[in-house]
NUFINU-377905 format. One line per 8 residues: for each residue x, y negated, z of N, C-alpha, C, O. Coordinates in nm, 3 decimals. Example, Ala and Ser with C-alpha at 12.3 -4.5 7.8 and 13.67 -1.06 7.14 Angstrom:
residues 2
1.319 0.569 0.780 1.230 0.450 0.780 1.320 0.330 0.780 1.424 0.332 0.846; 1.285 0.225 0.708 1.367 0.106 0.714 1.290 -0.003 0.787 1.341 -0.114 0.804
***
This chain:
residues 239
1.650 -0.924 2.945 1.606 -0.980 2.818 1.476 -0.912 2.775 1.471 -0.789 2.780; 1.344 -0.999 2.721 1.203 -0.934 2.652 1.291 -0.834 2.542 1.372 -0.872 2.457; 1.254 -0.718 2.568 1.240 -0.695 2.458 1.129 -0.725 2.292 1.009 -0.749 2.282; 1.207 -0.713 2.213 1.153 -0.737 2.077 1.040 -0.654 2.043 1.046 -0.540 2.088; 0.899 -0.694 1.950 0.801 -0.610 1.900 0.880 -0.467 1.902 0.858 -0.371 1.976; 1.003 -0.480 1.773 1.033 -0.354 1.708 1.060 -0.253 1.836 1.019 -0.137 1.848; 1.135 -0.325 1.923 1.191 -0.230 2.049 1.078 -0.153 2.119 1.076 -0.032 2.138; 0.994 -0.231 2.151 0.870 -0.190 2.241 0.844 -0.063 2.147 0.858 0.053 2.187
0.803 -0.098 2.013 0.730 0.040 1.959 0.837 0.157 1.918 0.808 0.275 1.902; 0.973 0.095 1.904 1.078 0.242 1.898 1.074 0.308 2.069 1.083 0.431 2.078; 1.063 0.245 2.170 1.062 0.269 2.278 0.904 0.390 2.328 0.886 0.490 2.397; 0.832 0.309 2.251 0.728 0.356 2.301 0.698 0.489 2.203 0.608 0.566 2.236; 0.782 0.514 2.078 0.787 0.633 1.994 0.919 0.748 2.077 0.900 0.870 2.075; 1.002 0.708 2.121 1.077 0.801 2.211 1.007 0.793 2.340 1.114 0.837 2.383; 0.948 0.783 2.424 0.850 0.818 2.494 0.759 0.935 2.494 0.728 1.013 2.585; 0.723 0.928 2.370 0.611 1.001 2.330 0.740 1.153 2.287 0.719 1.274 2.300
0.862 1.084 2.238 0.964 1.239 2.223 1.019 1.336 2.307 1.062 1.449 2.284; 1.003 1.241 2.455 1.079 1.259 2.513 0.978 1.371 2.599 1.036 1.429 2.690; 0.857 1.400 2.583 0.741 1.456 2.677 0.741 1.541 2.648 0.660 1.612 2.707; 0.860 1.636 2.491 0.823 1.767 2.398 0.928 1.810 2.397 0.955 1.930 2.402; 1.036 1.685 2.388 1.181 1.785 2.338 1.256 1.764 2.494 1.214 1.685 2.578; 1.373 1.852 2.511 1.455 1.883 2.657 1.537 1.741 2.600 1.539 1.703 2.483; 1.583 1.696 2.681 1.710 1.587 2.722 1.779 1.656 2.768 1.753 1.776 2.763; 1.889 1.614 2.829 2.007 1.593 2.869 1.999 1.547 2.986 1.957 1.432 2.973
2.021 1.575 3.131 1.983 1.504 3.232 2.027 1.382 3.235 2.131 1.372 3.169; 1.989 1.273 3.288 2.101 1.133 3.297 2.006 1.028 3.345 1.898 1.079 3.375; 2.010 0.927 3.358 1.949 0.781 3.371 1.938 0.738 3.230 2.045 0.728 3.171; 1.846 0.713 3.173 1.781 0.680 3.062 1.764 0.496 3.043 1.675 0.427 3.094; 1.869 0.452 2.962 1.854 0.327 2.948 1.835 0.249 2.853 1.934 0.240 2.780; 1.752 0.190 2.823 1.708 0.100 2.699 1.806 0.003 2.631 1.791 -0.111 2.674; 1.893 0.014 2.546 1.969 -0.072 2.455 1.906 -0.116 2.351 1.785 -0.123 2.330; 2.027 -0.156 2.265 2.048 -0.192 2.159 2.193 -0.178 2.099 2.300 -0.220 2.145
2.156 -0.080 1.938 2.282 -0.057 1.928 2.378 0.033 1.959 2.492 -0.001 1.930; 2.355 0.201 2.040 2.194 0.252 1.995 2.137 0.210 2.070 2.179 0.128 2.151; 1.943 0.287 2.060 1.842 0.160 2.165 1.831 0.285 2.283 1.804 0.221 2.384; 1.837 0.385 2.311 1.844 0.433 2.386 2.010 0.521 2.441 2.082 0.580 2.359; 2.040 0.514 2.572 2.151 0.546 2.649 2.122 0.613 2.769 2.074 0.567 2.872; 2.158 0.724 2.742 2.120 0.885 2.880 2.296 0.879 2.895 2.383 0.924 2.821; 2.308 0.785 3.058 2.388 0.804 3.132 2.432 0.940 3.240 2.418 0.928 3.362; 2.499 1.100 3.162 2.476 1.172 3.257 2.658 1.252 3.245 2.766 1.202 3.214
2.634 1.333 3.268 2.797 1.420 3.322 2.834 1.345 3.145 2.955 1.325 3.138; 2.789 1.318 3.062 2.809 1.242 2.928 2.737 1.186 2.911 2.620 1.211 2.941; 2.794 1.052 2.835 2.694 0.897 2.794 2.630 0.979 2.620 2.718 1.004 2.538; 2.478 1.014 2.581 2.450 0.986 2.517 2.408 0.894 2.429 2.333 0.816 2.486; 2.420 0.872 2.332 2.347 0.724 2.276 2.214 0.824 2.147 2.215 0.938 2.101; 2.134 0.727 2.136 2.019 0.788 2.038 1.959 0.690 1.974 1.872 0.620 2.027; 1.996 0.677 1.865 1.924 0.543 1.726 1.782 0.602 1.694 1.752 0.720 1.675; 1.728 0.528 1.694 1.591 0.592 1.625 1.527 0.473 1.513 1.550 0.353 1.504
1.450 0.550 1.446 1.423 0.493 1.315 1.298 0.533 1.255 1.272 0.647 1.218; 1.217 0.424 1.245 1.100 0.451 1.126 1.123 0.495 1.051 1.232 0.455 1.009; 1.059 0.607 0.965 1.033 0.678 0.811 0.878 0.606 0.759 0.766 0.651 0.736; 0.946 0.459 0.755 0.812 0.364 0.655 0.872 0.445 0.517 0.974 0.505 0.484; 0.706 0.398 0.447 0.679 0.471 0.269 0.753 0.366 0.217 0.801 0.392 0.107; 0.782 0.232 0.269 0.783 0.113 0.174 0.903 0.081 0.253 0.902 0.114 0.372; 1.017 0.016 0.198 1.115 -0.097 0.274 1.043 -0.221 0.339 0.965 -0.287 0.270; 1.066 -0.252 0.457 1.023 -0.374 0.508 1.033 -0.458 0.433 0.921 -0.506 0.421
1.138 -0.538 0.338 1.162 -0.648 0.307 1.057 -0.643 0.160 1.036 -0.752 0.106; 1.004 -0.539 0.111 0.921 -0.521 0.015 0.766 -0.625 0.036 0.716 -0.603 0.146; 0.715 -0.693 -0.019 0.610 -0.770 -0.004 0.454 -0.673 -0.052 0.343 -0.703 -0.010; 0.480 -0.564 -0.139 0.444 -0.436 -0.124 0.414 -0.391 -0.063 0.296 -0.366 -0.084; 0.462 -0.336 0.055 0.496 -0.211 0.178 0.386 -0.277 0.273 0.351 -0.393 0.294; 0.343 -0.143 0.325 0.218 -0.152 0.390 0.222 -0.244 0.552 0.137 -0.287 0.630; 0.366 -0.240 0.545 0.352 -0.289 0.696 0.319 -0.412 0.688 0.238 -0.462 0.766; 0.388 -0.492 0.574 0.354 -0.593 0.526 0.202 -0.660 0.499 0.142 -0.738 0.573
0.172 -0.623 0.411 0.079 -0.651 0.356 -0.090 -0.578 0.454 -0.201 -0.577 0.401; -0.063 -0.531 0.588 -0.161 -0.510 0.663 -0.163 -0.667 0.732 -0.242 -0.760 0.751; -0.049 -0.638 0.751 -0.040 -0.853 0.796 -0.111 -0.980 0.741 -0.171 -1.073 0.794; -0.080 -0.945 0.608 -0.083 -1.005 0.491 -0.254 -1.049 0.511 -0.298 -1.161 0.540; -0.350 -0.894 0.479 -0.477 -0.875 0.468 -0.555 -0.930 0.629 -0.675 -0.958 0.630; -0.492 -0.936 0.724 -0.546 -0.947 0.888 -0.541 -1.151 0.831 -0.642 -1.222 0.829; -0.415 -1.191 0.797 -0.437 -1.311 0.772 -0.520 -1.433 0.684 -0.560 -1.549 0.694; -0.512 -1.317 0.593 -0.612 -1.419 0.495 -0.742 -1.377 0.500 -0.815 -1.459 0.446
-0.799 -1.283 0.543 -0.917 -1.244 0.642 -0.981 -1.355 0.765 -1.091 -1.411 0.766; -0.913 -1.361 0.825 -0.947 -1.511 0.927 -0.910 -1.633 0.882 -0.906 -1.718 0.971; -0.883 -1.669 0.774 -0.890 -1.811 0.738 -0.959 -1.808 0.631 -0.991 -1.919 0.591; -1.013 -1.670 0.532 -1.143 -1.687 0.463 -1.253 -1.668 0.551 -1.352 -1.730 0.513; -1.272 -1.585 0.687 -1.363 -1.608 0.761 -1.426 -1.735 0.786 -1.545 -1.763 0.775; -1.259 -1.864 0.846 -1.275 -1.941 0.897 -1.377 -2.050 0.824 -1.476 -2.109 0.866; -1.293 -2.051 0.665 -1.380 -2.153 0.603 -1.512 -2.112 0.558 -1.591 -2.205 0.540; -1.562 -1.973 0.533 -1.695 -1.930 0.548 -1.787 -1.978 0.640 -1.884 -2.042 0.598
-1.769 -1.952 0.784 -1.832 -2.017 0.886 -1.844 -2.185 0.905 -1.946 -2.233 0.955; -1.724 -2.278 0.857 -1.722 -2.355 0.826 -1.860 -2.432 0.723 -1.949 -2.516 0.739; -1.820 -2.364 0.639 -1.950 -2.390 0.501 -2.065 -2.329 0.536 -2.147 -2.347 0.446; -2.108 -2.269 0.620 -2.250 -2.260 0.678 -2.283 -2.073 0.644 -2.391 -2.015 0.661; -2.164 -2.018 0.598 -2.181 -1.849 0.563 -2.248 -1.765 0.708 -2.227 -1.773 0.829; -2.333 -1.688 0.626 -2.437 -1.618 0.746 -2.441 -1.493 0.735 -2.531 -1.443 0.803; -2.348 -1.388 0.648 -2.337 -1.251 0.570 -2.182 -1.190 0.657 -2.067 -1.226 0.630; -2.220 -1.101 0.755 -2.135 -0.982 0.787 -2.079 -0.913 0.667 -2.164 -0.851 0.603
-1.972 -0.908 0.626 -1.881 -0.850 0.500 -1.781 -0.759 0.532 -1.714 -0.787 0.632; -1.757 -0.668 0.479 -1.664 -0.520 0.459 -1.576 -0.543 0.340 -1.614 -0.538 0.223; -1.439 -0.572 0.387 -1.368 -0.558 0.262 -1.241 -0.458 0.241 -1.163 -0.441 0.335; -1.224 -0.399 0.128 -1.093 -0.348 0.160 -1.041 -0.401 0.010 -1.098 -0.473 -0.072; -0.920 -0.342 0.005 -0.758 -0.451 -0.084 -0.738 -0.323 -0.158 -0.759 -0.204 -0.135; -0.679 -0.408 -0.277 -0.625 -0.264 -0.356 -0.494 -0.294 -0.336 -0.457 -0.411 -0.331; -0.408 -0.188 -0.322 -0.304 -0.173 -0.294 -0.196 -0.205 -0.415 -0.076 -0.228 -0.409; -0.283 -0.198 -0.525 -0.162 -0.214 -0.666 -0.165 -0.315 -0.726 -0.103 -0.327 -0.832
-0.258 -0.439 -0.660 -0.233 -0.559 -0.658 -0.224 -0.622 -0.519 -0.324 -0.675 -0.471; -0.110 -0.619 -0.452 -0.064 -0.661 -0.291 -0.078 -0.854 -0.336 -0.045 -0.928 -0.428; -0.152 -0.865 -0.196 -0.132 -0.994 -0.113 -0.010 -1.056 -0.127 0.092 -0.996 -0.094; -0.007 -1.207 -0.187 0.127 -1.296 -0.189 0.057 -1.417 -0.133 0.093 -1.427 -0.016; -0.010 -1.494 -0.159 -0.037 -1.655 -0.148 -0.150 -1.648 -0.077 -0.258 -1.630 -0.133; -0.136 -1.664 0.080 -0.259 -1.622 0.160 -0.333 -1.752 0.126 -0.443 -1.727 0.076; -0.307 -1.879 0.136 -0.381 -1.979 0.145 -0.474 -1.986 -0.008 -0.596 -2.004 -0.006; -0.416 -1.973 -0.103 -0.472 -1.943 -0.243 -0.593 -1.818 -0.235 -0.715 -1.828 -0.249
-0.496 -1.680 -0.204 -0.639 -1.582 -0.211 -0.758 -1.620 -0.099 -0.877 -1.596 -0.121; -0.708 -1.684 0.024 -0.841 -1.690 0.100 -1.005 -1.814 0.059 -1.123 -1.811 0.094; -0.927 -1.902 -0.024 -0.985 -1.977 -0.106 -1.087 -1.913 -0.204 -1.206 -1.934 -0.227; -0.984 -1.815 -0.259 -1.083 -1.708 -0.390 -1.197 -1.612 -0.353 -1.294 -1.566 -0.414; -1.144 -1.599 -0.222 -1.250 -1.466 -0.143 -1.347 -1.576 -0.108 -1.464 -1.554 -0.142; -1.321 -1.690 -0.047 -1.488 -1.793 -0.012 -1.577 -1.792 -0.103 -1.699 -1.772 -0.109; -1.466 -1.826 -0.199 -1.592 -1.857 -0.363 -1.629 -1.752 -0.436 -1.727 -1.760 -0.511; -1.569 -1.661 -0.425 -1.653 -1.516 -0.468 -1.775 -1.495 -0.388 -1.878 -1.472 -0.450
-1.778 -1.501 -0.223 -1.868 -1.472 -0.146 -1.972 -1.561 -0.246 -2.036 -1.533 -0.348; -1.956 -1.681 -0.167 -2.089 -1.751 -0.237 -2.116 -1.760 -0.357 -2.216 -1.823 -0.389; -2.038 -1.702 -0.450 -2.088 -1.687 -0.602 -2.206 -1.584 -0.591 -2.324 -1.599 -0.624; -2.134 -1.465 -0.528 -2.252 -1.336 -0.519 -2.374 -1.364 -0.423 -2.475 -1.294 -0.413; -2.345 -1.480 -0.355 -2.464 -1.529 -0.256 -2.607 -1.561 -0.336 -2.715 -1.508 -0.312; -2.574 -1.672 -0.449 -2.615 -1.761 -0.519 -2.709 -1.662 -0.612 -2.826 -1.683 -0.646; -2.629 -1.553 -0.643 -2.658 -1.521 -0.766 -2.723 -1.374 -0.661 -2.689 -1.261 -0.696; -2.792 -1.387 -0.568 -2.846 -1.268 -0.510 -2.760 -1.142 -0.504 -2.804 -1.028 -0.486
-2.690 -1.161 -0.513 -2.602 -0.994 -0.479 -2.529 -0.988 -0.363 -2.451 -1.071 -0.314; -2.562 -0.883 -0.328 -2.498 -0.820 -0.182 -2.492 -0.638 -0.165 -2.497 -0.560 -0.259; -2.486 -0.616 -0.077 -2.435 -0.493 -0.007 -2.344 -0.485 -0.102 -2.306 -0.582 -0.167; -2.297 -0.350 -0.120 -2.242 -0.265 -0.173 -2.157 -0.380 -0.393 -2.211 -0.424 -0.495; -2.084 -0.374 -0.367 -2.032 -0.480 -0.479 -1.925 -0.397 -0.588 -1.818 -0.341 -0.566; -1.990 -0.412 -0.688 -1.931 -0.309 -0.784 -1.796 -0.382 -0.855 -1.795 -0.503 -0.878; -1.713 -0.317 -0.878 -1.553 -0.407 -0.972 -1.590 -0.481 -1.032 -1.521 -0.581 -1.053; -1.724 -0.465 -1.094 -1.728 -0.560 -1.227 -1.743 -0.701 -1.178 -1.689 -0.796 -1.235
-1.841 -0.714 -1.041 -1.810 -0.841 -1.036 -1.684 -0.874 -0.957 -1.701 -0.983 -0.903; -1.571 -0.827 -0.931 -1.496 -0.840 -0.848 -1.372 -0.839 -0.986 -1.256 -0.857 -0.949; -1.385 -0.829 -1.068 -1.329 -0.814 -1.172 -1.168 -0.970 -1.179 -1.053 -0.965 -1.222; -1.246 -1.081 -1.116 -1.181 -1.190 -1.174 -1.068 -1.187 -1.032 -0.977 -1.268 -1.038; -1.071 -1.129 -0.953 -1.001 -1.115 -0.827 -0.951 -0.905 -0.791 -1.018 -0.825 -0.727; -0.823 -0.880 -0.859 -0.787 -0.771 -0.858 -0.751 -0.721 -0.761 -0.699 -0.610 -0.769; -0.765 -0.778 -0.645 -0.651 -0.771 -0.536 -0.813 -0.704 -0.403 -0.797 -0.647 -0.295; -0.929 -0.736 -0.462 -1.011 -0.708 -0.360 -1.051 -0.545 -0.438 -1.112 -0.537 -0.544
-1.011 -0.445 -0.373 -1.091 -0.300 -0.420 -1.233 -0.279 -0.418 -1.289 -0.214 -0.506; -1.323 -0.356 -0.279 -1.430 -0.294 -0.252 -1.510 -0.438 -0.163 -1.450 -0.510 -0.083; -1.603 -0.448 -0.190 -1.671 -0.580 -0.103 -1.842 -0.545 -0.038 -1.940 -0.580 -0.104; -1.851 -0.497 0.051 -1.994 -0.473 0.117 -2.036 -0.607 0.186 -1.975 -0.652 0.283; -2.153 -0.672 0.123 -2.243 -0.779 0.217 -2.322 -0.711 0.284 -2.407 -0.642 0.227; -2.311 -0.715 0.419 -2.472 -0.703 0.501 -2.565 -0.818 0.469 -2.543 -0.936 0.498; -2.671 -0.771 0.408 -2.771 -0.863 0.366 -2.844 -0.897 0.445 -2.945 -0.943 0.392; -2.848 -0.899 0.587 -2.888 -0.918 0.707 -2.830 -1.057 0.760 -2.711 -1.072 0.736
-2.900 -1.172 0.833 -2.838 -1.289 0.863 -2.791 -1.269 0.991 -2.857 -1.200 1.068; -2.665 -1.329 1.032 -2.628 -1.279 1.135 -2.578 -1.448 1.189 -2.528 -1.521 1.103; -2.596 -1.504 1.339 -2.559 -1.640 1.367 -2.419 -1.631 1.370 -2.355 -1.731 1.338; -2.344 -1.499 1.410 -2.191 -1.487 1.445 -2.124 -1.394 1.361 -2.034 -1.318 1.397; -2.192 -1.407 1.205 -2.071 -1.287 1.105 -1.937 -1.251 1.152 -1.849 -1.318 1.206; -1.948 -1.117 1.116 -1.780 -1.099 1.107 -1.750 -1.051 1.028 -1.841 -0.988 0.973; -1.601 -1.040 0.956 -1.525 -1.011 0.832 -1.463 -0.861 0.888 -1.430 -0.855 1.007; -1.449 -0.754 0.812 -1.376 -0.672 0.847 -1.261 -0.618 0.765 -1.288 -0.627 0.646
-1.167 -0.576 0.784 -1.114 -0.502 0.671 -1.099 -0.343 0.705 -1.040 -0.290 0.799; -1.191 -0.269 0.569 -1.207 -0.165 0.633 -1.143 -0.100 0.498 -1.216 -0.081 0.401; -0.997 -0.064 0.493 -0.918 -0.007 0.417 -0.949 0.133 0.405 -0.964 0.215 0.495; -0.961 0.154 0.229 -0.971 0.271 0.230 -0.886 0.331 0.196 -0.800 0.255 0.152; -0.844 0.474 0.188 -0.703 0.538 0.199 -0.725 0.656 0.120 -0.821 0.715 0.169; -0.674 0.725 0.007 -0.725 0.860 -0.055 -0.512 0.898 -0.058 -0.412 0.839 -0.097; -0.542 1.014 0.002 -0.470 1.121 0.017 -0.343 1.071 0.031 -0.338 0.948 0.023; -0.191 1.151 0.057 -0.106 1.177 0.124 0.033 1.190 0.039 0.064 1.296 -0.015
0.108 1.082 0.033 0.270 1.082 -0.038 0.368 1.198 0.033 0.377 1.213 0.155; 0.425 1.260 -0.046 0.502 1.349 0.027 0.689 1.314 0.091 0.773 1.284 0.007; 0.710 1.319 0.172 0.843 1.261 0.222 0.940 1.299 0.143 0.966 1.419 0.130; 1.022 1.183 0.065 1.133 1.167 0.047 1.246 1.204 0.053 1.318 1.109 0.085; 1.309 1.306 0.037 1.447 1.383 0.122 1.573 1.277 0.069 1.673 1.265 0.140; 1.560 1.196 -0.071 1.660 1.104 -0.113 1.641 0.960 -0.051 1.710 0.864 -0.085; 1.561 0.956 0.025 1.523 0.835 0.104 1.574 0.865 0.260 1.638 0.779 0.321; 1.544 0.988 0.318 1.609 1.026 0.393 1.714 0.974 0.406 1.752 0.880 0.477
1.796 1.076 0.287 1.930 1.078 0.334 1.969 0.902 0.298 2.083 0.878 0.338; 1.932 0.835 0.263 1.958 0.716 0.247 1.954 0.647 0.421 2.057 0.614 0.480; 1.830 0.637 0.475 1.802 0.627 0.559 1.939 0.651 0.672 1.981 0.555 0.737; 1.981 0.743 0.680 2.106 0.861 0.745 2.237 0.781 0.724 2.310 0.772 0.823; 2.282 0.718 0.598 2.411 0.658 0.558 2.381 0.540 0.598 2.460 0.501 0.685; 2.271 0.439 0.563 2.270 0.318 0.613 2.268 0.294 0.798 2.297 0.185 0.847; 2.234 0.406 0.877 2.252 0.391 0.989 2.387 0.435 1.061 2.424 0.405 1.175; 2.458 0.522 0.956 2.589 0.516 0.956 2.683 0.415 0.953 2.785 0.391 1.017
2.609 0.349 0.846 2.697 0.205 0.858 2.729 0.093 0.980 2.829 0.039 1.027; 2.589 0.093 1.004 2.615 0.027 1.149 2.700 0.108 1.275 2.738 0.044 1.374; 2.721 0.234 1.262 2.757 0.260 1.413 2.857 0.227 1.464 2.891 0.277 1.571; 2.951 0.106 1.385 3.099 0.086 1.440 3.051 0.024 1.508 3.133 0.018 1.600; 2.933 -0.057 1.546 2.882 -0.191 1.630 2.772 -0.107 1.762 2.704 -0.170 1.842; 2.780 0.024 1.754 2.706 0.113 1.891 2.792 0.109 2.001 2.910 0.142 1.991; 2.738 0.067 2.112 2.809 0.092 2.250 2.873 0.233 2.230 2.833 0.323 2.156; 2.969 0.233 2.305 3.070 0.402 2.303 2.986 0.464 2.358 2.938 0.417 2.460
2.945 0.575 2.314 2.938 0.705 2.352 2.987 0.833 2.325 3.046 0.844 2.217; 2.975 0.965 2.417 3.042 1.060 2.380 3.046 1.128 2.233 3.133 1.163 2.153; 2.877 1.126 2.240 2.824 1.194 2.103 2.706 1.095 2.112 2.673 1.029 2.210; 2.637 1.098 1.960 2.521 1.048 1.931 2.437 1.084 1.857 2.483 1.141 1.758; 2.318 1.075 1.861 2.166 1.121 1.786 2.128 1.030 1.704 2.163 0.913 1.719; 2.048 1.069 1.600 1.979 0.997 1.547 1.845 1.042 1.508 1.826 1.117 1.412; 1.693 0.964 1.630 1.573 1.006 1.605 1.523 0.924 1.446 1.551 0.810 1.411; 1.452 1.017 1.382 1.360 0.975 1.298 1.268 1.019 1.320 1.252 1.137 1.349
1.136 0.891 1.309 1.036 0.894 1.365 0.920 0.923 1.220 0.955 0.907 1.103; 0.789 0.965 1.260 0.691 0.960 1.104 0.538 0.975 1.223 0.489 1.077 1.270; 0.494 0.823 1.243 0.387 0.798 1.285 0.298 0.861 1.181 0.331 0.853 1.063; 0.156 0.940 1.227 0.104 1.033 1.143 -0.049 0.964 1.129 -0.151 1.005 1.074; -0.026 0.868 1.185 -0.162 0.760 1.216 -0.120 0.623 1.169 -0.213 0.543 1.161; -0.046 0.594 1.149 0.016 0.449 1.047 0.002 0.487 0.922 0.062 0.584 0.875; -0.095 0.399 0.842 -0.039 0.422 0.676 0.052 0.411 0.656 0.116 0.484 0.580; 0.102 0.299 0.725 0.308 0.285 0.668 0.439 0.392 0.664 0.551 0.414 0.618
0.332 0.439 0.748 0.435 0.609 0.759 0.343 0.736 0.709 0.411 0.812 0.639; 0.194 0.784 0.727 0.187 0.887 0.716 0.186 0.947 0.573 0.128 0.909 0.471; 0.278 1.066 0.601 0.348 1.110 0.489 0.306 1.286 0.528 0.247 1.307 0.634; 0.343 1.407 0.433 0.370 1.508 0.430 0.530 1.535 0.419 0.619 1.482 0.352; 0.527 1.617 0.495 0.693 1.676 0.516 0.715 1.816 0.403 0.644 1.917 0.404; 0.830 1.790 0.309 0.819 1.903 0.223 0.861 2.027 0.279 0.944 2.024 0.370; 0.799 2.176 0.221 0.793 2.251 0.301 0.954 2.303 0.324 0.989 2.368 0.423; 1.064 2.253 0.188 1.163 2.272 0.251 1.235 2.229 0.350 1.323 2.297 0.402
1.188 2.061 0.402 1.240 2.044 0.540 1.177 2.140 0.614 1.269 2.198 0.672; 1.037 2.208 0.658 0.992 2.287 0.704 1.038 2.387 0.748 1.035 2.426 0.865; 1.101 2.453 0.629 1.208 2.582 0.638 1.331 2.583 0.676 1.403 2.682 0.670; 1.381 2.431 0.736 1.510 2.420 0.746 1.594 2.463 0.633 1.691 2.535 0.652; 1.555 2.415 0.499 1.658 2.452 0.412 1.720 2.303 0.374 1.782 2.306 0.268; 1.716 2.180 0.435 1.758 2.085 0.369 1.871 2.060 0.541 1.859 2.066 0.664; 1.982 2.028 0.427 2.081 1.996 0.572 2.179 1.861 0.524 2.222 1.830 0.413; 2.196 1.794 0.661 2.220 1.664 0.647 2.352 1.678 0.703 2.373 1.741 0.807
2.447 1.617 0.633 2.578 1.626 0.675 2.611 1.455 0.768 2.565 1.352 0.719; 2.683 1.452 0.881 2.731 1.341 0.930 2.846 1.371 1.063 2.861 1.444 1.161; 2.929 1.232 0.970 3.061 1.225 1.114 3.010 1.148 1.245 3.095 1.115 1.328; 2.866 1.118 1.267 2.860 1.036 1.340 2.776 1.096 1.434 2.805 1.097 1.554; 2.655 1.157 1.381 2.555 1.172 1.469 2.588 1.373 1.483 2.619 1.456 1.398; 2.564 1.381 1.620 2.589 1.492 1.654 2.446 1.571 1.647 2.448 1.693 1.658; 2.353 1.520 1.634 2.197 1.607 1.564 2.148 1.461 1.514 2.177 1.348 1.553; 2.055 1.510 1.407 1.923 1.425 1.322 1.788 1.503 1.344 1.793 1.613 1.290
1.681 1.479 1.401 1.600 1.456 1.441 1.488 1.436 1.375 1.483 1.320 1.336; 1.411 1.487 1.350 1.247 1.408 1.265 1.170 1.436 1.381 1.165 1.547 1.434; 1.126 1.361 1.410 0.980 1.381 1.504 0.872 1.314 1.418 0.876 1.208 1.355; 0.781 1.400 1.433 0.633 1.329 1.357 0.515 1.340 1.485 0.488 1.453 1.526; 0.456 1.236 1.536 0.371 1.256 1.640 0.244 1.300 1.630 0.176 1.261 1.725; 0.185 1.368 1.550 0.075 1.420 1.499 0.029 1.512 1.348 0.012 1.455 1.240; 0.019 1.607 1.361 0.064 1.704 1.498 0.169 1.737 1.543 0.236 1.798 1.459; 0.222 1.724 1.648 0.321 1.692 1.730 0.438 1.823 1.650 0.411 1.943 1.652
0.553 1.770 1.591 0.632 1.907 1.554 0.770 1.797 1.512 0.767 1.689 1.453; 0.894 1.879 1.571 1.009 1.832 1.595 1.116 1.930 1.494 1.127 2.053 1.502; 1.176 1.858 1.418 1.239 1.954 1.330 1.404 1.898 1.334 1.433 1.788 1.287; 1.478 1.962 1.378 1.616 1.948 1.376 1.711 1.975 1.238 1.710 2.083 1.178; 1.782 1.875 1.204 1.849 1.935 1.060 1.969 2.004 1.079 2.068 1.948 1.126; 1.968 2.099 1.052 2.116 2.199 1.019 2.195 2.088 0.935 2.149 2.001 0.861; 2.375 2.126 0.981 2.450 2.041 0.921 2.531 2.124 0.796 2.610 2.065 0.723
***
């Protein structure tokens, strides 16, 4: 069976775990349910899990709404080029007004362009005229004609949310819930992952997980796990 987007990149995040921390000798097999299974003198099983800032199902949350911004980006491109637009543009999104109605905002971003066309303004675009559209943070025209513009989104990002320990442990019970539906194994793990290069994840770890003073109690998983891949540091929770 293909595996799924999500699989490939939990797969391809224990990969990257598996090059730092010791295993367990065994044959290493890709599930589901848990997604990884180290067949050895004992069947391990190992769940692993994003530490996103945002819940997926949030229209908010960055994973989202990077989607969101990639889409209505090429279909305001599209009808730009369409209408005869000749201006290379830099945009980035404010985050505290998130993307809902791609077909609507990509409409608003055309007619802003050529408002500021009309009315001579370019490079560098201050709020005020961006004022009637909250959702755009920042708008650079290259005032340069170009036969093949391109749109970019060049998100800007100021500083660093600190990780959650009540989200955590949330995180910890809801994957509890599922494990009546995990293939048998002897004992089981549970990786948590914190991509340090995804906005959707990069976070600061508080220094009391640091110190190992925060401990996670469970009947299920025989260790919990944080891996953060940059800079590479693996922190095990005391139970």
């Amino acid at each position: 069976m293909t595996p799924t987007l999500n699989q490939k990149i939990e797969r391809h995040y224990f990969e990257l775990f598996r090059k730092i921390y010791p295993l367990p000798d065994g044959e290493i097999k890709y599930r589901d349910r848990p997604d990884i299974i180290i067949d050895g003198d004992k069947r391990l099983g190992v769940e692993i899990t994003i530490f996103y800032l945002e819940r997926g199902e949030l229209i908010e949350s960055e994973q989202n709404q990077r989607r969101i911004r990639k889409v209505v980006l090429k279909k305001a491109h599209q009808k730009y080029i369409r209408k005869g637009g000749k201006y290379e543009i830099n945009f980035s999104f404010n985050k505290d007004h998130p993307l809902q109605d791609i077909q609507k905002f990509s409409c608003k971003i055309v007619d802003k362009i050529f408002e500021l066309e009309e009315a001579y303004i370019t490079e560098g675009i201050s709020s005020y005229y961006l004022r009637d559209i909250p959702e755009l943070g920042f708008v650079y025209i290259n005032h340069n004609l170009f036969s093949n513009p391109q749109w970019r989104n060049i998100q800007s990002h100021i500083g660093f949310k600190t990780m959650s320990i009540d989200k955590l442990e949330n995180i910890l019970r809801n994957k509890e819930k599922k494990a009546e539906k995990y293939i048998k194994c002897d004992a089981y793990w549970l990786l948590v992952v914190i991509d340090s290069f995804d906005r959707a994840q990069e976070q600061e770890i508080p220094q009391e997980i640091l110190n190992g003073e925060v401990k996670l109690e469970s009947d299920i998983y025989e260790k919990i796990i944080l891996f953060q891949t940059a800079p590479e540091c693996v922190l095990e929770f005391k139970r």
